[in-house]
C-alpha positions in Angstrom: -9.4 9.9 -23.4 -13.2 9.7 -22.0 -14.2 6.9 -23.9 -16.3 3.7 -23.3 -14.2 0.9 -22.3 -13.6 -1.4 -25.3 -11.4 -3.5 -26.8 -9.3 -6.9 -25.7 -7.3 -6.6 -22.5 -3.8 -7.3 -23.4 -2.6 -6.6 -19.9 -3.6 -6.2 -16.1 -0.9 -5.1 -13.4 -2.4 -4.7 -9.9 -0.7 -2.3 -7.5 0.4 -1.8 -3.8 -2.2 0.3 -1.5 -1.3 4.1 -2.3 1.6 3.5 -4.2 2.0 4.1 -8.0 5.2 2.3 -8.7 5.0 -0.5 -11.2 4.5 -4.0 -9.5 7.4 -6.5 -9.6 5.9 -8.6 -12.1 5.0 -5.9 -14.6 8.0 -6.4 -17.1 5.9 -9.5 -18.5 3.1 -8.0 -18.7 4.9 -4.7 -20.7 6.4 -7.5 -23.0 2.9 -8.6 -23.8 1.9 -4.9 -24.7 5.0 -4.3 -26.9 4.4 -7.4 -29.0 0.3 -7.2 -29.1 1.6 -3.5 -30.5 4.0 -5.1 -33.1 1.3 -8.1 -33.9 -1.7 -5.4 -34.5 -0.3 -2.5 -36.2 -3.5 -0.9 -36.8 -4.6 -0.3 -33.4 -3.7 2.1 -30.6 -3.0 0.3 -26.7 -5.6 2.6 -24.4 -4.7 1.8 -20.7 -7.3 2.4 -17.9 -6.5 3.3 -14.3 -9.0 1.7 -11.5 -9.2 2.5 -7.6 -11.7 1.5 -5.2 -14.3 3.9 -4.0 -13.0 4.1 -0.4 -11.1 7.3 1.1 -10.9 10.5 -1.0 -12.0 10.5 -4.5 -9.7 13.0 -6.0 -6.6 11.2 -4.7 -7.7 7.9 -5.6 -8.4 8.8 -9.0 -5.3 11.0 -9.0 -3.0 8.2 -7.9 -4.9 5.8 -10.9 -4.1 7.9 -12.9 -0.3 8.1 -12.1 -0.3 4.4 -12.0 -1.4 4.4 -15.9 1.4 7.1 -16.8 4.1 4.8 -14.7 2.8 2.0 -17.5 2.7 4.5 -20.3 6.1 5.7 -20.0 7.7 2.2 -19.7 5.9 1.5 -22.4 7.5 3.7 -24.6 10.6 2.9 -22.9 10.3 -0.6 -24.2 9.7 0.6 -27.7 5.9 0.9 -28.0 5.0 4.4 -30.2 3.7 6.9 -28.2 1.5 8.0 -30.8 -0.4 4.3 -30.6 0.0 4.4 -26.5 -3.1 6.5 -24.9 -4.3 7.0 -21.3 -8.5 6.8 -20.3 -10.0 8.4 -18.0 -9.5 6.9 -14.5 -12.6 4.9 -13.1 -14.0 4.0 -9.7 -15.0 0.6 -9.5 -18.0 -0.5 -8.1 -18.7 -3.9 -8.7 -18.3 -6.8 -6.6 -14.7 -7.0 -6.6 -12.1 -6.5 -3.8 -10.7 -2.9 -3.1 -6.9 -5.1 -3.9 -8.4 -5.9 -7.5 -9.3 -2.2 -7.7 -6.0 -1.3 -8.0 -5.4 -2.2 -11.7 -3.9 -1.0 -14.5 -5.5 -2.7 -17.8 -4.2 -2.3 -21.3 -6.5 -2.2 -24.1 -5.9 -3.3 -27.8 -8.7 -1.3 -29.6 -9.8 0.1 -33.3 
């Protein structure tokens, strides 16, 4: 999808430096997804890929997105419908965060 960000975060997994395995800690937060899912039938879970803007763009942006497909499919492994599960564009972040906070993952409940 290349949509606006919207919606209410449901879940935020931050990942190592170059590396698009899923964080230790991520079964919680998959948990959270698959019962926001169950809780709010009506709406589809969009997850967003981040990276910082240092080194090479196309990588970066490459490896967010491969970082939202590693949540996607484990996802659906935990019983969310893939229909309702979609993946966003991945984004550079620019703000005034840290390039460690960059390196997110968020799931969206939206409309």
């Amino acid at each position: 999808l290349d949509e606006p960000l919207a919606g209410d975060i449901v879940a935020t997994l931050f990942f190592e430096v170059a590396k698009a395995e899923l964080p230790a800690d991520a079964s919680a937060a998959i948990a959270t997804c698959v019962t926001a899912m169950v809780d709010a039938p009506a709406r589809r879970l969009v997850i967003s890929g981040f990276h910082d803007a240092t080194g090479d763009p196309a990588f970066n942006a490459e490896l967010a997105k491969q970082r939202a497909i590693a949540l996607r499919v484990a996802l659906i492994a935990a019983g969310a419908d893939p229909a309702r599960v979609q993946l966003r564009k991945p984004e550079s972040t620019l703000g005034d965060g840290t390039n460690a906070e960059a390196r997110r993952v968020e799931a969206r409940l939206v409309d």
